[in-house]
PDB file as gemmi writes it, atoms N, CA and C in Angstrom:
CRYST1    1.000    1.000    1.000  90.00  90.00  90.00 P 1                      
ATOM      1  N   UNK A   1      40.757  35.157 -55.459  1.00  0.00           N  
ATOM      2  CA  UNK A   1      41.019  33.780 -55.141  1.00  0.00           C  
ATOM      3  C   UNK A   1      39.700  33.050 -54.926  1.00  0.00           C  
ATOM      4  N   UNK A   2      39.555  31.611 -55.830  1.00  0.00           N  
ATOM      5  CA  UNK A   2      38.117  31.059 -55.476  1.00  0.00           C  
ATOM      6  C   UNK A   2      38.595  30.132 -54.534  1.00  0.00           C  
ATOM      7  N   UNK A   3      37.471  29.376 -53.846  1.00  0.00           N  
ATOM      8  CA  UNK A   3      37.936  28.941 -52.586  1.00  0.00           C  
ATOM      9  C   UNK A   3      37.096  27.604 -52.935  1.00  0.00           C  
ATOM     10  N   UNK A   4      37.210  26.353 -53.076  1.00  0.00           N  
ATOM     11  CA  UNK A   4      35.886  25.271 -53.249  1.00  0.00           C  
ATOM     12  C   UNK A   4      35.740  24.858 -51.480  1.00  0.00           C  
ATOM     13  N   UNK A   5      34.424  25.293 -51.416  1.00  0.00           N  
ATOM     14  CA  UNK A   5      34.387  24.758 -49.927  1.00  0.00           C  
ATOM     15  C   UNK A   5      33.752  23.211 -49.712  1.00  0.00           C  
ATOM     16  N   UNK A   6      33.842  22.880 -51.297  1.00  0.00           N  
ATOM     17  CA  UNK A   6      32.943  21.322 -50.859  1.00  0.00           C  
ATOM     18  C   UNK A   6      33.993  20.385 -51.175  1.00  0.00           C  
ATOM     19  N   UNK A   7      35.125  20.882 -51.126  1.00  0.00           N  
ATOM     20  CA  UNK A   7      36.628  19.761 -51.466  1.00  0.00           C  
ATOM     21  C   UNK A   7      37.053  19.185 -50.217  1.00  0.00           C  
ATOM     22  N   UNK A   8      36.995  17.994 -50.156  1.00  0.00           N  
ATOM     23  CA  UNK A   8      37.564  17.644 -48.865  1.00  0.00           C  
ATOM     24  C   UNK A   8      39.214  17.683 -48.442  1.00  0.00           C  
ATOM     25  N   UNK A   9      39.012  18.234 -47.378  1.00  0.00           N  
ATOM     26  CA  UNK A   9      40.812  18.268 -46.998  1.00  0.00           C  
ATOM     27  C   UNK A   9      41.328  16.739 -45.996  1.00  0.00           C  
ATOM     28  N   UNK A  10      40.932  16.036 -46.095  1.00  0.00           N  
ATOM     29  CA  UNK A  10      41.086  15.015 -45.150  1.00  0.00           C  
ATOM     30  C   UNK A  10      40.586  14.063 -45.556  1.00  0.00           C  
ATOM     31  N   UNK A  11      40.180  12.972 -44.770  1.00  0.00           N  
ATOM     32  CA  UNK A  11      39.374  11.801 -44.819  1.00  0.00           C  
ATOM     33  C   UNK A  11      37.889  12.129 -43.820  1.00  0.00           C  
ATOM     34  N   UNK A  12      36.630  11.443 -44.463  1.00  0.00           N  
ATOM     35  CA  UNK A  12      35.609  12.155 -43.806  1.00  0.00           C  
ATOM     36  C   UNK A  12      35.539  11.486 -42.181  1.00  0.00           C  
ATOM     37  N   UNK A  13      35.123  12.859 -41.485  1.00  0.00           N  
ATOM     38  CA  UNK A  13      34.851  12.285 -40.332  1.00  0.00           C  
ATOM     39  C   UNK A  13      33.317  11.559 -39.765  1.00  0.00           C  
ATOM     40  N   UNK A  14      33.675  10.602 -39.025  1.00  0.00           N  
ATOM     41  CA  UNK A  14      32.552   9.945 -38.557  1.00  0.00           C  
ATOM     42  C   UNK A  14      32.148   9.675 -37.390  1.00  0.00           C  
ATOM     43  N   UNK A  15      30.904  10.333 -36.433  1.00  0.00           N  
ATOM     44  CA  UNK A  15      30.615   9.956 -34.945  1.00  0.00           C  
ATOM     45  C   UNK A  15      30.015   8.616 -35.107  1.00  0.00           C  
ATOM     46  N   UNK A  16      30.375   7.604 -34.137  1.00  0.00           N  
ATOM     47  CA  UNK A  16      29.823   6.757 -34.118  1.00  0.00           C  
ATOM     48  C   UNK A  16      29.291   6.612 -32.555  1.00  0.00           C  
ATOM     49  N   UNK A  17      28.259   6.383 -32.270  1.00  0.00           N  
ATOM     50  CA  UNK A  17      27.600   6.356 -31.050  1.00  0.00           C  
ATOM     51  C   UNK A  17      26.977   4.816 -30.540  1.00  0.00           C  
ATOM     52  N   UNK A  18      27.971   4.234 -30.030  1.00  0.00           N  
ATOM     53  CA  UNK A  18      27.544   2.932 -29.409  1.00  0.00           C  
ATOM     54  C   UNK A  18      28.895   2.529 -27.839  1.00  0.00           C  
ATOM     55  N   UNK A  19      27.728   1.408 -27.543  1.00  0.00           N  
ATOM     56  CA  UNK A  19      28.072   1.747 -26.053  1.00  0.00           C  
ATOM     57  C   UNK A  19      29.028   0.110 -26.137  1.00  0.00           C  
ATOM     58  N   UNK A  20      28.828  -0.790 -26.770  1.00  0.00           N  
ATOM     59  CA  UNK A  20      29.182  -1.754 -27.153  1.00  0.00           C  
ATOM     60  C   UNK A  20      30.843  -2.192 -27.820  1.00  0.00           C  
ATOM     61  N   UNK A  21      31.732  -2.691 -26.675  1.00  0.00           N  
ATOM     62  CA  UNK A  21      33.086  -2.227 -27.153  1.00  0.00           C  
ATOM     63  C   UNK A  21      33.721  -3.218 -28.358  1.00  0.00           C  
ATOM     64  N   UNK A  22      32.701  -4.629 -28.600  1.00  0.00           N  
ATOM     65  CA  UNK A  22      33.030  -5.395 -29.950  1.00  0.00           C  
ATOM     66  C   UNK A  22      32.136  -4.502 -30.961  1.00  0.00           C  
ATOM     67  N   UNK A  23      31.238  -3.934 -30.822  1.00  0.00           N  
ATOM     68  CA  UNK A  23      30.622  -2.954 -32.277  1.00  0.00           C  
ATOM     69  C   UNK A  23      31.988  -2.290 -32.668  1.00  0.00           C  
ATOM     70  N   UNK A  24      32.373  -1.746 -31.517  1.00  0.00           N  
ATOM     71  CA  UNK A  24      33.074  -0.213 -32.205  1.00  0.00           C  
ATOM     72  C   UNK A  24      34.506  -0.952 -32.297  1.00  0.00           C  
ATOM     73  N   UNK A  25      34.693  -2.216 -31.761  1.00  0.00           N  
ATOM     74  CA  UNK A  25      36.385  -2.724 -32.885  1.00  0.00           C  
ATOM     75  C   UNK A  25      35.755  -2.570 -33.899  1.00  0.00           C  
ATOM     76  N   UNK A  26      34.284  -3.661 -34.385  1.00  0.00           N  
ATOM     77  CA  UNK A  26      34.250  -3.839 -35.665  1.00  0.00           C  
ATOM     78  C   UNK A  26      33.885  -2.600 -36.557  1.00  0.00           C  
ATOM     79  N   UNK A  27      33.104  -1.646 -36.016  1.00  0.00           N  
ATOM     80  CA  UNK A  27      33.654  -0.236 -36.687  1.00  0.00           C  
ATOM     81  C   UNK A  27      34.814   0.147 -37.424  1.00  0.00           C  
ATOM     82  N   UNK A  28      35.854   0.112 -36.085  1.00  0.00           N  
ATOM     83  CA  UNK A  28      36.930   0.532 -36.374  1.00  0.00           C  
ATOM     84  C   UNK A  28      38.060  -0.049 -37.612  1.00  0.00           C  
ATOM     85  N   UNK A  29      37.815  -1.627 -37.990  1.00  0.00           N  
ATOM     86  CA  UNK A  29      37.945  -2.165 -38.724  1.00  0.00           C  
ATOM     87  C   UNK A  29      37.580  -1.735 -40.072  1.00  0.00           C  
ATOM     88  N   UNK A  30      35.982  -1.881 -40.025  1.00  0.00           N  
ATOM     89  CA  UNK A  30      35.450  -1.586 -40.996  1.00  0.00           C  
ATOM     90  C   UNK A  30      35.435  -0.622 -41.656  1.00  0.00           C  
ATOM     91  N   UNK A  31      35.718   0.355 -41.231  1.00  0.00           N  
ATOM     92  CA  UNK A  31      36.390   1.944 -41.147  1.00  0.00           C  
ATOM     93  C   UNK A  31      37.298   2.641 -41.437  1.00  0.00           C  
ATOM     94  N   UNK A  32      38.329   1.675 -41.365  1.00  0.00           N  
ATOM     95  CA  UNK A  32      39.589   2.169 -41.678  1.00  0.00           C  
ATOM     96  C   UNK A  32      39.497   3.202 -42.465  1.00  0.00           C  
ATOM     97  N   UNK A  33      40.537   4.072 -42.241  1.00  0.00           N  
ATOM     98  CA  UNK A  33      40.670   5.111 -43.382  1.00  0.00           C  
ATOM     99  C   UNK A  33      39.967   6.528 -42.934  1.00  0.00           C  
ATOM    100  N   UNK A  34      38.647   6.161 -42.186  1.00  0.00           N  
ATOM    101  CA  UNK A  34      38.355   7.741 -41.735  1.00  0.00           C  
ATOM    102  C   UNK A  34      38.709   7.772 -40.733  1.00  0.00           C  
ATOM    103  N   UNK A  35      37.858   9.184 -40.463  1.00  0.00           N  
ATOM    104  CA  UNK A  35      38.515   9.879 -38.575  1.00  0.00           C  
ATOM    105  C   UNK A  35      37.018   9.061 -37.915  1.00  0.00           C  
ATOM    106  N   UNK A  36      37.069   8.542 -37.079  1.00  0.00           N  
ATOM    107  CA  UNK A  36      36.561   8.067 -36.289  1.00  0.00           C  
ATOM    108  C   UNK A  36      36.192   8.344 -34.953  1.00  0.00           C  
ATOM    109  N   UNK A  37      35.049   8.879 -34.275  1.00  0.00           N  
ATOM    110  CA  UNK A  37      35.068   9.864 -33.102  1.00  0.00           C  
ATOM    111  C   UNK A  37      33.779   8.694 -32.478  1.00  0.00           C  
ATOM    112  N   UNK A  38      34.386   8.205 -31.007  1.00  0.00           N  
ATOM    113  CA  UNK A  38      33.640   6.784 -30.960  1.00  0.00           C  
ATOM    114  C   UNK A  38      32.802   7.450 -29.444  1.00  0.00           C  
ATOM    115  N   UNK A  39      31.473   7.520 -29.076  1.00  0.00           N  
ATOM    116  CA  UNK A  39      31.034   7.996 -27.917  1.00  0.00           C  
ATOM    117  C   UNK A  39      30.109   6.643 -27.294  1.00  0.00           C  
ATOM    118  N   UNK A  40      29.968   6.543 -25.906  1.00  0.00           N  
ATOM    119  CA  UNK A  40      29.368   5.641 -25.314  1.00  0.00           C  
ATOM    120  C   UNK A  40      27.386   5.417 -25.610  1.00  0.00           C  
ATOM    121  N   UNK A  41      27.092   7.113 -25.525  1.00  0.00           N  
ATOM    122  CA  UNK A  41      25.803   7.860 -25.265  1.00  0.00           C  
ATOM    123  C   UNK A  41      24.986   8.689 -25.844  1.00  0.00           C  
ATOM    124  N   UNK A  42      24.263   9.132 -26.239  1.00  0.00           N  
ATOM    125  CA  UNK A  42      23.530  10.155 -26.338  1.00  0.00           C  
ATOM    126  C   UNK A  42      23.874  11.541 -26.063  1.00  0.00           C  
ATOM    127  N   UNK A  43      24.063  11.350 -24.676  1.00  0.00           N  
ATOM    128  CA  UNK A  43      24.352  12.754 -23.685  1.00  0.00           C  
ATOM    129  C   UNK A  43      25.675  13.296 -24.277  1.00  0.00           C  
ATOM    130  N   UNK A  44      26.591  12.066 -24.267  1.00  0.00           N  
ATOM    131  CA  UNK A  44      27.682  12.586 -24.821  1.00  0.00           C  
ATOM    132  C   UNK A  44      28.142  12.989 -26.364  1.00  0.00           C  
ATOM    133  N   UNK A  45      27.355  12.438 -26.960  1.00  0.00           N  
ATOM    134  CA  UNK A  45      27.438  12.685 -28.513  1.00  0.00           C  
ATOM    135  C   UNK A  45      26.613  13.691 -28.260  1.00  0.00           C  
ATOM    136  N   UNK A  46      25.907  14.738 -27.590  1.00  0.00           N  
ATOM    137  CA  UNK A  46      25.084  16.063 -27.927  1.00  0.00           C  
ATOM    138  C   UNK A  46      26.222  16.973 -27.704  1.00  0.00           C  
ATOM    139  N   UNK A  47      27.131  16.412 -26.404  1.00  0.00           N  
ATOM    140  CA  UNK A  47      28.148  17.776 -25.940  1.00  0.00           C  
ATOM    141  C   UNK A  47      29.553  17.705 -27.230  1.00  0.00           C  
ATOM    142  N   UNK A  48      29.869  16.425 -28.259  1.00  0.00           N  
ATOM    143  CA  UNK A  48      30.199  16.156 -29.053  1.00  0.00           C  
ATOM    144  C   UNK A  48      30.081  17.410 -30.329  1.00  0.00           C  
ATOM    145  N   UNK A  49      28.563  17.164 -30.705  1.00  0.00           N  
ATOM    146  CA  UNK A  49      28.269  18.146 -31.509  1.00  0.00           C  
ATOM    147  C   UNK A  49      28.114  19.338 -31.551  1.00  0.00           C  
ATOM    148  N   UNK A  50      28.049  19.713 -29.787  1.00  0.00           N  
ATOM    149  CA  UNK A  50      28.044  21.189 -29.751  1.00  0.00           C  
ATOM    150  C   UNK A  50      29.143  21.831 -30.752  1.00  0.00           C  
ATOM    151  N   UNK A  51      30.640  21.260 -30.404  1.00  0.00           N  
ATOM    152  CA  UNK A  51      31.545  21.792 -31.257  1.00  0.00           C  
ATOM    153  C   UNK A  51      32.168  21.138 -31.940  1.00  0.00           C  
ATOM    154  N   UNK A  52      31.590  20.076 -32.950  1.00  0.00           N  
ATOM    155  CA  UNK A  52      31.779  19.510 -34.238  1.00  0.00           C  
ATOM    156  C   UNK A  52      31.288  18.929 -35.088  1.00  0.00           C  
ATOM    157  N   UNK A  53      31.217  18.595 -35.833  1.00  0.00           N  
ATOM    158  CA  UNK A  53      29.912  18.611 -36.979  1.00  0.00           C  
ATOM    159  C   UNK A  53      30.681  17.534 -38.405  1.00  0.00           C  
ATOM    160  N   UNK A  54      30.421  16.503 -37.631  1.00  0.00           N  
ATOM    161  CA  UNK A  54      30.891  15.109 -38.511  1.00  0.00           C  
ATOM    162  C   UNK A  54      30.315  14.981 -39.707  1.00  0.00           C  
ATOM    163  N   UNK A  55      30.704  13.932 -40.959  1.00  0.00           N  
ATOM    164  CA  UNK A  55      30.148  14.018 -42.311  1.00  0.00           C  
ATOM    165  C   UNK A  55      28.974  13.020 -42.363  1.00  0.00           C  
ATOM    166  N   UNK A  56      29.229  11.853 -40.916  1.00  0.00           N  
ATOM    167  CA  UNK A  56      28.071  11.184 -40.902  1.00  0.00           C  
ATOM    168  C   UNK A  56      28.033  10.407 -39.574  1.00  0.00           C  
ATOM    169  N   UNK A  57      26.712  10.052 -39.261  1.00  0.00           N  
ATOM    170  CA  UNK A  57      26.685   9.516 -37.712  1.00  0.00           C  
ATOM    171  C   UNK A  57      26.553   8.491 -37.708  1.00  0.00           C  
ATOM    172  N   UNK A  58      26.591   7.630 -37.372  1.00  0.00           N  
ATOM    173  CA  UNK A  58      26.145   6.498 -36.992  1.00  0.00           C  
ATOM    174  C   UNK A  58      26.045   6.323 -35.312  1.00  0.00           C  
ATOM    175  N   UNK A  59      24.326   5.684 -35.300  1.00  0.00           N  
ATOM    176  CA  UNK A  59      24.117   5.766 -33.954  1.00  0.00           C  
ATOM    177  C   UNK A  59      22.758   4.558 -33.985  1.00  0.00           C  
ATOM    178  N   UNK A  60      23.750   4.056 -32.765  1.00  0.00           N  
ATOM    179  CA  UNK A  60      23.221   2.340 -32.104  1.00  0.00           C  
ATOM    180  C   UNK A  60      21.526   2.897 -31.397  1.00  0.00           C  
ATOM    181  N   UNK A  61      20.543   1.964 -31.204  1.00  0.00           N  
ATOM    182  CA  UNK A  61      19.265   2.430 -30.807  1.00  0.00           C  
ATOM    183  C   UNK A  61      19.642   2.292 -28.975  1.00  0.00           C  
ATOM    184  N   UNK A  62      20.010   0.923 -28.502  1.00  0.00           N  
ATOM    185  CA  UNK A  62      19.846   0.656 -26.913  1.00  0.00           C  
ATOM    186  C   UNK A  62      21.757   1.503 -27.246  1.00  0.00           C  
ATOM    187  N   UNK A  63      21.579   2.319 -25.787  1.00  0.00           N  
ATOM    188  CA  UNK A  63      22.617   2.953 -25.380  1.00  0.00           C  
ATOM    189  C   UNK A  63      23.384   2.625 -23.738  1.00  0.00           C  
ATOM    190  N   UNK A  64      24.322   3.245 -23.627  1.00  0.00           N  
ATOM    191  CA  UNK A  64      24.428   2.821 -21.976  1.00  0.00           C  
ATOM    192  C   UNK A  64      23.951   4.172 -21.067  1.00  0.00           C  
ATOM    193  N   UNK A  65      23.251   3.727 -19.995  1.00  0.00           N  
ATOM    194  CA  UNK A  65      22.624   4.502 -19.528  1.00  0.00           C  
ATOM    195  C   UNK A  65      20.782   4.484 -19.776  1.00  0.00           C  
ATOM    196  N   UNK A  66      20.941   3.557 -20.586  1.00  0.00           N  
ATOM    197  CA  UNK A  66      19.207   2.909 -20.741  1.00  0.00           C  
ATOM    198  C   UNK A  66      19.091   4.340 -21.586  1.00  0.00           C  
ATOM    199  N   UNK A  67      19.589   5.194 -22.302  1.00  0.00           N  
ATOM    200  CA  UNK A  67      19.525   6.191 -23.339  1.00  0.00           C  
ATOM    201  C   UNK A  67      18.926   5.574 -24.771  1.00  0.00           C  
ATOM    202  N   UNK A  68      17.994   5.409 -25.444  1.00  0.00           N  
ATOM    203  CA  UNK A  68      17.700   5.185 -26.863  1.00  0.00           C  
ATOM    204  C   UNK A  68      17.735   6.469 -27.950  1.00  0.00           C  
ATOM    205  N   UNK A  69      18.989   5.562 -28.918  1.00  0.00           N  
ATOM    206  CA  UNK A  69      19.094   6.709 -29.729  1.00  0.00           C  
ATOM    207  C   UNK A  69      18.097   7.122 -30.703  1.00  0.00           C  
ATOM    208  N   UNK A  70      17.142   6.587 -31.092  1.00  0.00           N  
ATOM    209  CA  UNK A  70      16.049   7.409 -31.570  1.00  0.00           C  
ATOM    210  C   UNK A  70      15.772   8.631 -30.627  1.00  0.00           C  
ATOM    211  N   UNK A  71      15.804   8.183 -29.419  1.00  0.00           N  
ATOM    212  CA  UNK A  71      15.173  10.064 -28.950  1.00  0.00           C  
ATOM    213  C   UNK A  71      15.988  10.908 -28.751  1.00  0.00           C  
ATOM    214  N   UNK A  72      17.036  10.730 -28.759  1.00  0.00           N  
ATOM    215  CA  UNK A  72      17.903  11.878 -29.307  1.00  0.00           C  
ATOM    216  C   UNK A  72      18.081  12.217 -30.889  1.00  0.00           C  
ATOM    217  N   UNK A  73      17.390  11.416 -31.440  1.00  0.00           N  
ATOM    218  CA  UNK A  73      17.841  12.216 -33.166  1.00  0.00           C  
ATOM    219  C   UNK A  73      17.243  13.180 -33.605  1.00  0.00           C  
ATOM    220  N   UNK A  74      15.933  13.931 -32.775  1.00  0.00           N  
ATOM    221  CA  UNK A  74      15.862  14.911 -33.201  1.00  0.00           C  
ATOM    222  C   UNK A  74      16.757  16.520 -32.790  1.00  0.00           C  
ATOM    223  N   UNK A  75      17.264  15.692 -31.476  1.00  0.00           N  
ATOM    224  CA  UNK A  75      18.469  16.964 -30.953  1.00  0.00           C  
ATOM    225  C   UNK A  75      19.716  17.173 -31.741  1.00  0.00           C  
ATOM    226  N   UNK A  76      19.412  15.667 -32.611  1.00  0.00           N  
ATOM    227  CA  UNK A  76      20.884  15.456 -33.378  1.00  0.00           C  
ATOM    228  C   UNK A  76      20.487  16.572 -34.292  1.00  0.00           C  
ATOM    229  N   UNK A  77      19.675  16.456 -34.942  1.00  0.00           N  
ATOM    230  CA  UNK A  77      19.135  17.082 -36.392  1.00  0.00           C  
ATOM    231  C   UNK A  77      18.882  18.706 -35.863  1.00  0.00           C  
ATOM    232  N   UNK A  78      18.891  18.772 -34.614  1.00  0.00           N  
ATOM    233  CA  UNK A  78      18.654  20.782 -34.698  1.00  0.00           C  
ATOM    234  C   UNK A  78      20.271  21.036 -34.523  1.00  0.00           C  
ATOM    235  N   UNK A  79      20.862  20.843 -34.222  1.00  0.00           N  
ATOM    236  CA  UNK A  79      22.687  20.707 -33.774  1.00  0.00           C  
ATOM    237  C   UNK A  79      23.303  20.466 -35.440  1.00  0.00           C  
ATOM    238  N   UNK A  80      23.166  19.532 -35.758  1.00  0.00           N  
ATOM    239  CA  UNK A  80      23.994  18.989 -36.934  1.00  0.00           C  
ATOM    240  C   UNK A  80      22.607  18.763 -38.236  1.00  0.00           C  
ATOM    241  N   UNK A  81      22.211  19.404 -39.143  1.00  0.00           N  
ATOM    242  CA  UNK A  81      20.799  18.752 -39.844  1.00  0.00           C  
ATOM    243  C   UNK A  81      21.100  18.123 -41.291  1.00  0.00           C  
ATOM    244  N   UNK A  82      22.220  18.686 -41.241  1.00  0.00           N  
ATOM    245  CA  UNK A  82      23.072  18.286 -43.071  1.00  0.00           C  
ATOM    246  C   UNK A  82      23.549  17.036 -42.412  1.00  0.00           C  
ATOM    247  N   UNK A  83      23.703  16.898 -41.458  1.00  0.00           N  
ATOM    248  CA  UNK A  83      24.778  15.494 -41.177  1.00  0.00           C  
ATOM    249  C   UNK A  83      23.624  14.287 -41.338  1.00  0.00           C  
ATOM    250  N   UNK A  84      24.065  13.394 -42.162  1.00  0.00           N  
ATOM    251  CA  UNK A  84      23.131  11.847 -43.065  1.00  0.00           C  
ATOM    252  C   UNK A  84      23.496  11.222 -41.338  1.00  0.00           C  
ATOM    253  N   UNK A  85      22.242  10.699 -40.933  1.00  0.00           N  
ATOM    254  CA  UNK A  85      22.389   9.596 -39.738  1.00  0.00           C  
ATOM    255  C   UNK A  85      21.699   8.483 -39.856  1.00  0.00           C  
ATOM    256  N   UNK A  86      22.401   7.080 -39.738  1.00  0.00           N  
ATOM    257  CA  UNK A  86      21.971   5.488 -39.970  1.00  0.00           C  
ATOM    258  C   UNK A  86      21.839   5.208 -38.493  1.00  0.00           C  
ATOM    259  N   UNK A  87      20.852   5.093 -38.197  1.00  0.00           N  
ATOM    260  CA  UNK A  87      20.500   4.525 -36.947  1.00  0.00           C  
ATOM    261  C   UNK A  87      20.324   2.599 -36.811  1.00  0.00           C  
ATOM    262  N   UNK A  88      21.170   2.406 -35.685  1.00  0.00           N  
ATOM    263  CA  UNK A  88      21.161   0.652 -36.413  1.00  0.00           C  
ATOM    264  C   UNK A  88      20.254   0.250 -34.785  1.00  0.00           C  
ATOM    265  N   UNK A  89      19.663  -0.835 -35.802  1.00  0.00           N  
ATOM    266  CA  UNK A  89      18.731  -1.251 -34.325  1.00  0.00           C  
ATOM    267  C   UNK A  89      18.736  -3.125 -34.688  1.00  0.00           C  
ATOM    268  N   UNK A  90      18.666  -3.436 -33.001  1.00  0.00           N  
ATOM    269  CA  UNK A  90      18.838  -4.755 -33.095  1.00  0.00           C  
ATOM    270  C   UNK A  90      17.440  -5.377 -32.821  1.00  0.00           C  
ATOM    271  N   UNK A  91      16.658  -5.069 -33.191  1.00  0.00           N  
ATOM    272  CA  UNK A  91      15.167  -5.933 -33.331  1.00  0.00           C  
ATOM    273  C   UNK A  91      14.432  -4.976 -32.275  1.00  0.00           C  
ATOM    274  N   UNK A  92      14.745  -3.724 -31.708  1.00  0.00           N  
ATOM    275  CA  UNK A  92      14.540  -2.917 -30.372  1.00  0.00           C  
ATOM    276  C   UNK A  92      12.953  -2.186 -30.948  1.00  0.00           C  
ATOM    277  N   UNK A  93      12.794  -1.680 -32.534  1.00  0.00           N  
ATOM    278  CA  UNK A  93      11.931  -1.258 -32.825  1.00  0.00           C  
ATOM    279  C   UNK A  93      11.174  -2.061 -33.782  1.00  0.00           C  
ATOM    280  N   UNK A  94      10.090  -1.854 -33.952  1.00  0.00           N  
ATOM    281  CA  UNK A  94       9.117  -2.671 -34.869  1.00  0.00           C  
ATOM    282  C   UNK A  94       9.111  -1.549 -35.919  1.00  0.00           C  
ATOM    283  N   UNK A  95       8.721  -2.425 -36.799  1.00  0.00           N  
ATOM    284  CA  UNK A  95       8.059  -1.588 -38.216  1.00  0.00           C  
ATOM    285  C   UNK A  95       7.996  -0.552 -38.708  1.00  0.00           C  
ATOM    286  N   UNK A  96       6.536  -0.348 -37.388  1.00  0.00           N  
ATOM    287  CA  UNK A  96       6.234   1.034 -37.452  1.00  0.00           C  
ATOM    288  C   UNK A  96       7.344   2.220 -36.864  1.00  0.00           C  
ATOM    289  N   UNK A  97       7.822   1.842 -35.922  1.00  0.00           N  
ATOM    290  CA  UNK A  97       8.379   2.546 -35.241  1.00  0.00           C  
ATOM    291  C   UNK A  97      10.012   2.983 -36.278  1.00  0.00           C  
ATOM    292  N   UNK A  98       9.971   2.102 -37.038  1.00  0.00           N  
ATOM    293  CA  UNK A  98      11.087   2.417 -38.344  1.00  0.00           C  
ATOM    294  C   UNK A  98      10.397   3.107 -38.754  1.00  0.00           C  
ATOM    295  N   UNK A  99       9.937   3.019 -39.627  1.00  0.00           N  
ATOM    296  CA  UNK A  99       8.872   3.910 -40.304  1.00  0.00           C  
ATOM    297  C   UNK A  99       9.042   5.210 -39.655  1.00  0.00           C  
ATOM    298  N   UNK A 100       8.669   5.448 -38.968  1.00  0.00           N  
ATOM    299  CA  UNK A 100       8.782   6.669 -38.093  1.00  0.00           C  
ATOM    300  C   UNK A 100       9.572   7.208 -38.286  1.00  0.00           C  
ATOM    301  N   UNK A 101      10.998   6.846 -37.691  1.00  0.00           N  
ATOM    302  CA  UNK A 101      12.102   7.676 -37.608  1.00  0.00           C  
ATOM    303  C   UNK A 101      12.836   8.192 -39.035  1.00  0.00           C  
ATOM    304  N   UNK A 102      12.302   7.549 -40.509  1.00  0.00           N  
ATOM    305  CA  UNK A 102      12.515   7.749 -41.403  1.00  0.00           C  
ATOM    306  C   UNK A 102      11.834   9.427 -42.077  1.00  0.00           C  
ATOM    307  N   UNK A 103      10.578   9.511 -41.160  1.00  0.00           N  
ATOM    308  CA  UNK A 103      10.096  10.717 -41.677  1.00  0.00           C  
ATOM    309  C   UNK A 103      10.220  12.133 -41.287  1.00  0.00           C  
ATOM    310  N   UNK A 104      10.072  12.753 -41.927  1.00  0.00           N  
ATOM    311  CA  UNK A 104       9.651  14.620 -41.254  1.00  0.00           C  
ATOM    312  C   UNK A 104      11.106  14.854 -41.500  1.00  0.00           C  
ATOM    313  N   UNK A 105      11.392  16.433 -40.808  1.00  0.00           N  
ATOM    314  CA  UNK A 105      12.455  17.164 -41.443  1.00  0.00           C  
ATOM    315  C   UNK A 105      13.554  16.552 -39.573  1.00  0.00           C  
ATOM    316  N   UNK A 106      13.238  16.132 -39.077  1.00  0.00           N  
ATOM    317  CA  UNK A 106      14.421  15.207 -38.048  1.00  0.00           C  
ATOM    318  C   UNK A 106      14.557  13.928 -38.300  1.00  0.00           C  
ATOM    319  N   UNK A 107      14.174  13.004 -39.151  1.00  0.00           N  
ATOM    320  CA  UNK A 107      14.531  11.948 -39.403  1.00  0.00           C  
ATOM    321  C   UNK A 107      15.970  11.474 -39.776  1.00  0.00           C  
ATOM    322  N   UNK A 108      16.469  10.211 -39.540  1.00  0.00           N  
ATOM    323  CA  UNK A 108      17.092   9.912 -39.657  1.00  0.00           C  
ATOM    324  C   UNK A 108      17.079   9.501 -41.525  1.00  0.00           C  
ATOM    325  N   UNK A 109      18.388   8.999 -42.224  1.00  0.00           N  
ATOM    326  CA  UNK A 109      18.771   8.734 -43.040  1.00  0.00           C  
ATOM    327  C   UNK A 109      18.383   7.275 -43.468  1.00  0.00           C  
ATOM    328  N   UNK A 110      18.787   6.603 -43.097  1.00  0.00           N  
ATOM    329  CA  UNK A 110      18.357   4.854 -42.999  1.00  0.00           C  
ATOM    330  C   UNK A 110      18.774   4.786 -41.546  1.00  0.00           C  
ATOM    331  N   UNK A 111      17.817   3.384 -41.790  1.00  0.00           N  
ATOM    332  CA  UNK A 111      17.814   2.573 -40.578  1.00  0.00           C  
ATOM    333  C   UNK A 111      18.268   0.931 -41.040  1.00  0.00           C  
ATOM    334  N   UNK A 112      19.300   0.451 -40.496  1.00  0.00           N  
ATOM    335  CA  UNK A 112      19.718  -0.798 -40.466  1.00  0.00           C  
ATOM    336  C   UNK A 112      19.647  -1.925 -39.481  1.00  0.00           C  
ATOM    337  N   UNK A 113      18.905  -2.958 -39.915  1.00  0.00           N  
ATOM    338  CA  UNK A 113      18.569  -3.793 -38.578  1.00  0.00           C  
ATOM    339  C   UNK A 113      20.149  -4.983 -38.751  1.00  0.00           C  
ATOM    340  N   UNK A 114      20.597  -4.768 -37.328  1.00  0.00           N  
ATOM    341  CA  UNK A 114      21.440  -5.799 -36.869  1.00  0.00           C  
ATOM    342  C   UNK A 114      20.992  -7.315 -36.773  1.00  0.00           C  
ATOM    343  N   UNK A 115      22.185  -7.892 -37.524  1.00  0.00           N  
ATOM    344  CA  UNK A 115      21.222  -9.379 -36.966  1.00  0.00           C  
ATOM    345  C   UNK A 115      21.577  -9.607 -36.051  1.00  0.00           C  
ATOM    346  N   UNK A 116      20.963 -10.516 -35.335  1.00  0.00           N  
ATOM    347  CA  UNK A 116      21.013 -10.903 -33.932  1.00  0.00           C  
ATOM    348  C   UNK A 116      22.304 -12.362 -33.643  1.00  0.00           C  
TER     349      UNK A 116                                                      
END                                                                             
């Protein structure tokens, strides 16, 4: 019996990490159709991934708890490293500091700036 393990059985799942409860309607909107796994934090999207491993993240930069999700993406990436992560930032980082999080083997996927 061959088995395809890259066939999806579902609709893909997605962590989304924002602390912001009009982001994550408009997520949820925008979204429709997948599984949707919505966390406030950082802290909590790590105990998240301990035991699950979403098809893609999405994760807000200012968090609650004064948490910025750039410094957790490299905990994201030893936990989950196949998982593509769009980190969205609302004017919080400059340039360079994009730049940054785009490189090396913990980087994030893209980065999307929110308009204000």
């Amino acid at each position: 019996m061959v088995v395809d393990i890259m066939k999806q059985t579902g609709p893909a799942s997605i962590l989304v990490i924002e602390d912001d409860p009009q982001q994550i309607r408009l997520y949820s909107k925008a979204l429709r159709g997948y599984r949707l796994t919505c966390v406030a934090n950082g802290t909590a999207a790590l105990k998240f991934l301990e035991d699950n491993h979403p098809d893609l993240i999405i994760l807000d930069n200012v968090l609650s708890r004064g948490e910025r999700g750039v410094e957790f993406l490299p905990r994201f990436k030893d936990l989950v490293a196949h998982v593509p992560i769009i980190i969205i930032i609302s004017g919080t980082l400059d340039i360079q500091s994009q730049l940054q999080v785009l490189q090396g083997p913990r980087a994030a996927h893209y980065v999307i700036e929110q308009a204000r």
